[in-house]
DSSP file (Angstrom, degrees, kcal/mol; ACC not computed):
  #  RESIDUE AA STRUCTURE BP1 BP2  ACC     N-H-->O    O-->H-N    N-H-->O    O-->H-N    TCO  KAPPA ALPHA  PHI   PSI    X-CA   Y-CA   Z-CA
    1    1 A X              0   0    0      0, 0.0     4,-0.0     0, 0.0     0, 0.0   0.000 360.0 360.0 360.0 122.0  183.0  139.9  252.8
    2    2 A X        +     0   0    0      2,-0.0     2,-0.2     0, 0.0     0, 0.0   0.879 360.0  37.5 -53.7 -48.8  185.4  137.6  254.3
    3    3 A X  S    S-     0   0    0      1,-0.1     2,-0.2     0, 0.0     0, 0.0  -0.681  91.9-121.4 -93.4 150.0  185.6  134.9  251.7
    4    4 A X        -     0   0    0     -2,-0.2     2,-0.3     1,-0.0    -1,-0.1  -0.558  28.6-146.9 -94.3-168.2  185.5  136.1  248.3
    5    5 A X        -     0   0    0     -2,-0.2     2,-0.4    -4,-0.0    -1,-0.0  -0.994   8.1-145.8-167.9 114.6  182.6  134.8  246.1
    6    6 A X        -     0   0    0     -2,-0.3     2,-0.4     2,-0.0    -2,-0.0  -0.840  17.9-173.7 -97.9 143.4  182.0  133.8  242.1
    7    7 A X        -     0   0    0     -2,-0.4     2,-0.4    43,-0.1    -2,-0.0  -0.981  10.7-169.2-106.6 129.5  178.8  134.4  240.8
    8    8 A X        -     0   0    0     -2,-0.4     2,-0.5     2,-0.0    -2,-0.0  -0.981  10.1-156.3-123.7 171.8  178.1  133.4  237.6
    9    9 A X        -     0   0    0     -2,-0.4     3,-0.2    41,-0.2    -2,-0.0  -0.869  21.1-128.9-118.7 137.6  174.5  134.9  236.4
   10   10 A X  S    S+     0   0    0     -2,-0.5     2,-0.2     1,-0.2    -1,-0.1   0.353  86.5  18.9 -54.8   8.7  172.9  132.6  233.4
   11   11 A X  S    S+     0   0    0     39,-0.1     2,-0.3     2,-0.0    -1,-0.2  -0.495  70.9 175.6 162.8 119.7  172.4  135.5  231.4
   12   12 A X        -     0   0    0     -2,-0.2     2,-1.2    -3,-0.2    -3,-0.0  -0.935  27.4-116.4-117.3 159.0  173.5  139.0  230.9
   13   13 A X        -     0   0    0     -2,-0.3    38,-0.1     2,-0.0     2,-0.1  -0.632  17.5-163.3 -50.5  84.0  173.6  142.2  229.2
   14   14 A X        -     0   0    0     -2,-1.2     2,-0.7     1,-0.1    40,-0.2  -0.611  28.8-124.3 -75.0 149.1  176.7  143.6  227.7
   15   15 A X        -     0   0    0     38,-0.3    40,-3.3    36,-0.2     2,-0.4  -0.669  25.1-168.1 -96.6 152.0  176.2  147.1  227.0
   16   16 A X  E     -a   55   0A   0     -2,-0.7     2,-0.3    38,-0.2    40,-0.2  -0.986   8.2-175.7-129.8 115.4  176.8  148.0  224.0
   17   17 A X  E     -a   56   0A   0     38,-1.3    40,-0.6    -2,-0.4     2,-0.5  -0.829  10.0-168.8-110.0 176.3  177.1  151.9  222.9
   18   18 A X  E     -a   57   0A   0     -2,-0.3     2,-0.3    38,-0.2    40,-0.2  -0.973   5.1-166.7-145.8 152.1  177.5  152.5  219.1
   19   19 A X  E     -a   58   0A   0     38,-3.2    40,-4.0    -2,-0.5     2,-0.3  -0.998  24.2-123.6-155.8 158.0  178.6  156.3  217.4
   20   20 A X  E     +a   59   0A   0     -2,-0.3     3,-0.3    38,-0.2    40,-0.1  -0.854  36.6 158.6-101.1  79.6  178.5  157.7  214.4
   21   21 A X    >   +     0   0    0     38,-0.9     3,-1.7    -2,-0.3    39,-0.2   0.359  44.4 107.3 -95.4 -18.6  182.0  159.0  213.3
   22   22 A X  T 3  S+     0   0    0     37,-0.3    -1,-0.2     1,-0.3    40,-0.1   0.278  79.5  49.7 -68.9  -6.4  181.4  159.1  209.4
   23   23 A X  T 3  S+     0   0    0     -3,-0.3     2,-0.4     2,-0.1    -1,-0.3   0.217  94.3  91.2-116.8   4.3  181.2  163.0  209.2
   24   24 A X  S <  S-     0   0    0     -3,-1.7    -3,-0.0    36,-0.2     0, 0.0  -0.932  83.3-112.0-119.0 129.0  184.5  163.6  211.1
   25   25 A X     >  -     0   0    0     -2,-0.4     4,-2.2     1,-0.1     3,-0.3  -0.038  33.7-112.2 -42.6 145.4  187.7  164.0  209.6
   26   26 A X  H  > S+     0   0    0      1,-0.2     4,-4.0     2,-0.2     5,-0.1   0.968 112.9  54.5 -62.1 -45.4  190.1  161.1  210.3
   27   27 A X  H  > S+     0   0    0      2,-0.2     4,-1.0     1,-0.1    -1,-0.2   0.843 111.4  43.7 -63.0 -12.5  192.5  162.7  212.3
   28   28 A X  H >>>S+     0   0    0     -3,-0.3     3,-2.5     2,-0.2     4,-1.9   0.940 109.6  59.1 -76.1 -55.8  189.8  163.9  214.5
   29   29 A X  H 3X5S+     0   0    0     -4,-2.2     4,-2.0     1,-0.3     5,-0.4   0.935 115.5  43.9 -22.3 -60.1  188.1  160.0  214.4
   30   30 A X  H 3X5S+     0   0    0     -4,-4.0     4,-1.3     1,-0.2    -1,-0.3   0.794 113.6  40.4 -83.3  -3.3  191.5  159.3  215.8
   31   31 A X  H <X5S+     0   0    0     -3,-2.5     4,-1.4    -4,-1.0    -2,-0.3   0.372 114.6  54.6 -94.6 -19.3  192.1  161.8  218.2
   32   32 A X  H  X5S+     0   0    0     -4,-1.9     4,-1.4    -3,-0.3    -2,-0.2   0.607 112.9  54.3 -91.9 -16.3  188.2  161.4  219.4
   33   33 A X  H  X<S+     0   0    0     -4,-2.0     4,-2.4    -5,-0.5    -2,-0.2   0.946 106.6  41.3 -62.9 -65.8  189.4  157.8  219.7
   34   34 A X  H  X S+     0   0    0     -4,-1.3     4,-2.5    -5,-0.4     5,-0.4   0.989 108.9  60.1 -50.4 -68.8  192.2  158.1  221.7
   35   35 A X  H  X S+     0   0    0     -4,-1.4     4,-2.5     1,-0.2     3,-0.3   0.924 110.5  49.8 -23.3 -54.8  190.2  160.6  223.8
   36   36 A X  H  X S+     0   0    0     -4,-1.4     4,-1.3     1,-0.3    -2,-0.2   0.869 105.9  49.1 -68.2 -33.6  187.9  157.5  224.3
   37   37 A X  H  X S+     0   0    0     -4,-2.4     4,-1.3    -3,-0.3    -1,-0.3   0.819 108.7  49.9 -75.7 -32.1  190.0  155.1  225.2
   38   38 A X  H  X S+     0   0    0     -4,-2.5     4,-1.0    -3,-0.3    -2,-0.2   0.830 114.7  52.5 -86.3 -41.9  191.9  157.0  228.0
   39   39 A X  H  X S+     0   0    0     -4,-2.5     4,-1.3    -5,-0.4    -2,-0.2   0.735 111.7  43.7 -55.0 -32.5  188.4  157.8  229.2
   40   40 A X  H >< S+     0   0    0     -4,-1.3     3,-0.6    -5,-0.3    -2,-0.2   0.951 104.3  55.2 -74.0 -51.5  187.4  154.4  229.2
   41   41 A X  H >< S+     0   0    0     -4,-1.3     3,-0.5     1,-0.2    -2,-0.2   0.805 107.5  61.4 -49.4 -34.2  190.2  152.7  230.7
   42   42 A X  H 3< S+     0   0    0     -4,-1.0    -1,-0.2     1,-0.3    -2,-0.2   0.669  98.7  54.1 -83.1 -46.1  189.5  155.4  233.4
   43   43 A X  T << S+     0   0    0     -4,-1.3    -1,-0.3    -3,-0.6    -2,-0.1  -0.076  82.4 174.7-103.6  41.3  186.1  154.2  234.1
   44   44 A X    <   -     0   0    0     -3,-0.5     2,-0.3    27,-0.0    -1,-0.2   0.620  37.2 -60.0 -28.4-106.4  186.8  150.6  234.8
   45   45 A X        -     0   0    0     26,-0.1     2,-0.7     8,-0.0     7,-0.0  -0.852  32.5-136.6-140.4 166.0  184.2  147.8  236.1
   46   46 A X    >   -     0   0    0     -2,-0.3     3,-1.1     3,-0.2     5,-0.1  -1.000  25.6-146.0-130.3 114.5  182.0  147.8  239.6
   47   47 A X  T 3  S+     0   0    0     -2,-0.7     5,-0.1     1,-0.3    -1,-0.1   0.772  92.0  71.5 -52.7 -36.0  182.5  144.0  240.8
   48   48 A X  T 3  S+     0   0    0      3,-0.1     2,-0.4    -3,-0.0    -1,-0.3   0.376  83.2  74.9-134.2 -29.7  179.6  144.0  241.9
   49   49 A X  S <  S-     0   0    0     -3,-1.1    -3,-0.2     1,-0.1     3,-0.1  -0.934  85.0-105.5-123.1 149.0  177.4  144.0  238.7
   50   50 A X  S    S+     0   0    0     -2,-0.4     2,-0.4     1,-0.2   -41,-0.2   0.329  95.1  55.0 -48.8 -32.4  176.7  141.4  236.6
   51   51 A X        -     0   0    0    -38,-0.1     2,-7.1     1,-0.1   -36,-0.2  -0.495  48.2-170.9-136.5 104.4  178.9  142.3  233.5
   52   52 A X        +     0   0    0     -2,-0.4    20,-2.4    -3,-0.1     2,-0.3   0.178  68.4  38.6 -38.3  15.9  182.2  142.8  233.7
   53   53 A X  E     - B   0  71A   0     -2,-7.1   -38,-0.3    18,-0.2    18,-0.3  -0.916  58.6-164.3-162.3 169.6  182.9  144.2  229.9
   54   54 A X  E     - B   0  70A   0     16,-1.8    16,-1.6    -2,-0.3     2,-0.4  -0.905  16.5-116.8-160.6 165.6  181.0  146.5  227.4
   55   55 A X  E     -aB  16  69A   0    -40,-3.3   -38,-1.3    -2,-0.2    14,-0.2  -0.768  15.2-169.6-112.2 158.9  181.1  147.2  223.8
   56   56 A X  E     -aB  17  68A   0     12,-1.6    12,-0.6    -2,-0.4   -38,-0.2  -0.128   7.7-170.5-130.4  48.9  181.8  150.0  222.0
   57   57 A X  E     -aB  18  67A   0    -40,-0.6   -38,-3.2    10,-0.2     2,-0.7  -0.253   4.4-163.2 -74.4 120.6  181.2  150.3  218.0
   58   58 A X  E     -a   19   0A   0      8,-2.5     2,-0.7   -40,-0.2     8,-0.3  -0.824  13.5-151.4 -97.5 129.7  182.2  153.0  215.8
   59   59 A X  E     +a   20   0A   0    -40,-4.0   -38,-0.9    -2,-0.7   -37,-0.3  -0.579  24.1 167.0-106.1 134.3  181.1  153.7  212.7
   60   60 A X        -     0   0    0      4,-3.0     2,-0.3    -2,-0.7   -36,-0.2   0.773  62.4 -14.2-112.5 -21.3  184.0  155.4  210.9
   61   61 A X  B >  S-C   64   0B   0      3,-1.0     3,-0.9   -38,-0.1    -1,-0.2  -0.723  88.9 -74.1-153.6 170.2  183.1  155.4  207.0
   62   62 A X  T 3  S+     0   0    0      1,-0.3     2,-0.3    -2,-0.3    -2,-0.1   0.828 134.2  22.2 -16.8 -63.1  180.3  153.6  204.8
   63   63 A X  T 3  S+     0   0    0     -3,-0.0     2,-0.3    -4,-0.0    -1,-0.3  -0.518 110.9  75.7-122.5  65.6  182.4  150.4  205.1
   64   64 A X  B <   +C   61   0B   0     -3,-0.9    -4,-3.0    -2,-0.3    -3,-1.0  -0.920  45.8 173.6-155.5 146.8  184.8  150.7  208.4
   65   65 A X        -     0   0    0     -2,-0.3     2,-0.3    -6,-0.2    -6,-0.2  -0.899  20.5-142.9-140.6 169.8  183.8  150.4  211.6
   66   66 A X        -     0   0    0     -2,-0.3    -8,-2.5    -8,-0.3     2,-0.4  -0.987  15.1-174.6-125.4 137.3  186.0  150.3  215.0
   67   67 A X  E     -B   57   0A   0     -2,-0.3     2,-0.6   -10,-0.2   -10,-0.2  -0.905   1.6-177.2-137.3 119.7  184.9  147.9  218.0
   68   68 A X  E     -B   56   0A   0    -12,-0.6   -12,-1.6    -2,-0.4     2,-0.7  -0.894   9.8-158.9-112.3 139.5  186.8  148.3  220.9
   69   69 A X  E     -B   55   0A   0     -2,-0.6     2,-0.4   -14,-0.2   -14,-0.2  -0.863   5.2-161.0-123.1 122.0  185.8  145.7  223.6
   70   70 A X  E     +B   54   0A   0    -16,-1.6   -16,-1.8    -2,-0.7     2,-0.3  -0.592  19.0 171.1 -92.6 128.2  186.7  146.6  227.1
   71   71 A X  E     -B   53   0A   0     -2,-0.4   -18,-0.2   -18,-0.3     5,-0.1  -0.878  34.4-105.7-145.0 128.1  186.8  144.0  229.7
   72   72 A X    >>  -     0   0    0    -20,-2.4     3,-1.0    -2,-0.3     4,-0.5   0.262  32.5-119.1 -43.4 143.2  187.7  143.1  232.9
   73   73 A X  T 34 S+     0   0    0      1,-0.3     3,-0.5     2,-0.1    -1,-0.1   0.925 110.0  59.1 -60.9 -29.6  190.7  140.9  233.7
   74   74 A X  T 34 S+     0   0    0      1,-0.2    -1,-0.3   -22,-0.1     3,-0.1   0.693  85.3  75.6 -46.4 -34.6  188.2  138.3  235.3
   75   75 A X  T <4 S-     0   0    0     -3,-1.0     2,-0.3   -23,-0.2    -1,-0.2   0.863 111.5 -21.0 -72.9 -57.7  186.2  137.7  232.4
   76   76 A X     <  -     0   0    0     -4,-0.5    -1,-0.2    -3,-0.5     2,-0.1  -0.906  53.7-119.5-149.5-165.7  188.8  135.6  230.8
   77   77 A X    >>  -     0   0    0     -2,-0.3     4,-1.6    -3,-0.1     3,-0.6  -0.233  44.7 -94.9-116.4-172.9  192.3  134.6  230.4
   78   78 A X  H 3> S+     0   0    0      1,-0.2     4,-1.2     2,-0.1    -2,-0.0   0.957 122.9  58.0 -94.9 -26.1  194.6  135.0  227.2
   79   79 A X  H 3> S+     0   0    0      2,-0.2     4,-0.5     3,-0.1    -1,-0.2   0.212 114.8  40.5 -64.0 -14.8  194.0  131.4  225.8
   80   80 A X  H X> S+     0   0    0     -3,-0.6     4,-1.5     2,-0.1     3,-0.6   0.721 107.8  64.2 -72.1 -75.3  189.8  132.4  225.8
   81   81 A X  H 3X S+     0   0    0     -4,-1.6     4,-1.9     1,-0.2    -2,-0.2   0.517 108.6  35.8  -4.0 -57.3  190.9  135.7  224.5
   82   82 A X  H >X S+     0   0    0     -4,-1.2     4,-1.3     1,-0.2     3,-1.1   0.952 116.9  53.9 -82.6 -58.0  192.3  133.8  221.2
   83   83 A X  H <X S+     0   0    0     -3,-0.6     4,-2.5    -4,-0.5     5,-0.4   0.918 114.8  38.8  10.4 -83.1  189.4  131.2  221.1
   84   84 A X  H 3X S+     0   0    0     -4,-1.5     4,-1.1     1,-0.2    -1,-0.3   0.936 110.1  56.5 -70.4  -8.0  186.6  133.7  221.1
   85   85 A X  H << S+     0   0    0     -4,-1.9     4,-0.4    -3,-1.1    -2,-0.2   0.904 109.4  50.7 -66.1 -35.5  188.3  136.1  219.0
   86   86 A X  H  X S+     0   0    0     -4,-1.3     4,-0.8    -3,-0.3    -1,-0.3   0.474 109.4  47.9 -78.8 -20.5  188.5  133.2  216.5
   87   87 A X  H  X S+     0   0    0     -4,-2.5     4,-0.6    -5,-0.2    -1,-0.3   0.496 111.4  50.6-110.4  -1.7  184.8  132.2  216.7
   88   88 A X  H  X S+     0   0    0     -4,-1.1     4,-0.8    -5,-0.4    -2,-0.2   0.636 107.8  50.9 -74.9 -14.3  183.9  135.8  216.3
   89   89 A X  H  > S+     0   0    0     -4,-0.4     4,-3.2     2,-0.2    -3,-0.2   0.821 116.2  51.7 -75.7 -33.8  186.3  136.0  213.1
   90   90 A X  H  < S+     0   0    0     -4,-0.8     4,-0.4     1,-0.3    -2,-0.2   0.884 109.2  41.2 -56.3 -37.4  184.1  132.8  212.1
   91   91 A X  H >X S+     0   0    0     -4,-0.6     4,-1.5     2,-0.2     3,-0.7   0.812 116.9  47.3 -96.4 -11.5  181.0  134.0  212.5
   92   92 A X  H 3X S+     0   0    0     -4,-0.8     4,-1.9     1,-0.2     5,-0.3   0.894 117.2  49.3 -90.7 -46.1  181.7  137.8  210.7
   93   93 A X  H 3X S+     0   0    0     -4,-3.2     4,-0.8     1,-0.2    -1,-0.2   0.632 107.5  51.8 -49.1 -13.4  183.5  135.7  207.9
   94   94 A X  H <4>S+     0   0    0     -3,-0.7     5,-4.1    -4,-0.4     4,-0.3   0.701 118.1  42.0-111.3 -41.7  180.3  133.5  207.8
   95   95 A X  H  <5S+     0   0    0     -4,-1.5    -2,-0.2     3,-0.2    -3,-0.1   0.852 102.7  55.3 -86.2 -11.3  178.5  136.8  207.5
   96   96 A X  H  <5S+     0   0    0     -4,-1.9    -1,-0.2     1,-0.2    -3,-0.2   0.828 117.2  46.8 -81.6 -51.6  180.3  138.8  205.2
   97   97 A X  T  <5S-     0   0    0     -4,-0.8    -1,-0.2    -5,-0.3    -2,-0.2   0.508 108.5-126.0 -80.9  16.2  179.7  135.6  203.1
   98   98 A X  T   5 +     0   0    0     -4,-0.3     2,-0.4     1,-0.2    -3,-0.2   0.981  62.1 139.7  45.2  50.5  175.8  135.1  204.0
   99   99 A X      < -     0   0    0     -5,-4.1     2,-0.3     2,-0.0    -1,-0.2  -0.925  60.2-107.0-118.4 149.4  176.3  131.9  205.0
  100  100 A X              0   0    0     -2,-0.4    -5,-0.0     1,-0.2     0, 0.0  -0.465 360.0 360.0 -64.0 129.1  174.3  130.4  208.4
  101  101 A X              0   0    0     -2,-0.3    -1,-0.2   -10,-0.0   -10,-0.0   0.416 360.0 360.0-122.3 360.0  176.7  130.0  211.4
């Protein structure tokens, strides 16, 4: 392509994988972590499809989870970053208290 070219698509998927970590010692949890994260970084984005980040959830105990979200540099900038992070601390505060957000 000569010129480059933004798409943006009115709706996507993030993929989302989720694991179950609650039966594994913590230092393996964190050493299977790490493993994941070096693997991850690894496997970066194809431009070329529609969403440029994915999710990850771990579930680490009864009440702990880990969510690492991997994204693409494109997606946003650090001044989103803190913005959405802050309306995702809203809406998990909003649930943790069963309240409507």
């Amino acid at each position: 392509m000569s010129q480059p070219l933004q798409v943006v698509y009115q709706q996507v998927t993030v993929p989302l994988e989720h694991y179950d970590w609650r039966e594994i010692e913590v230092e393996q949890q964190q050493e299977q972590l790490n493993s994941f994260l070096n693997s991850d970084r690894a496997n970066g984005f194809d431009l070329e499809k529609p969403c440029p980040m994915r999710l990850t959830l771990f579930r680490l105990a009864d009440d702990a989870y880990e969510v690492v979200w991997t994204r693409h540099f494109i997606v946003a900038d650090g001044l989103t970053i803190l913005l959405l992070l802050s309306e995702v601390a809203q809406i998990y505060q909003a649930i943790c208290e069963q309240q409507s957000f």
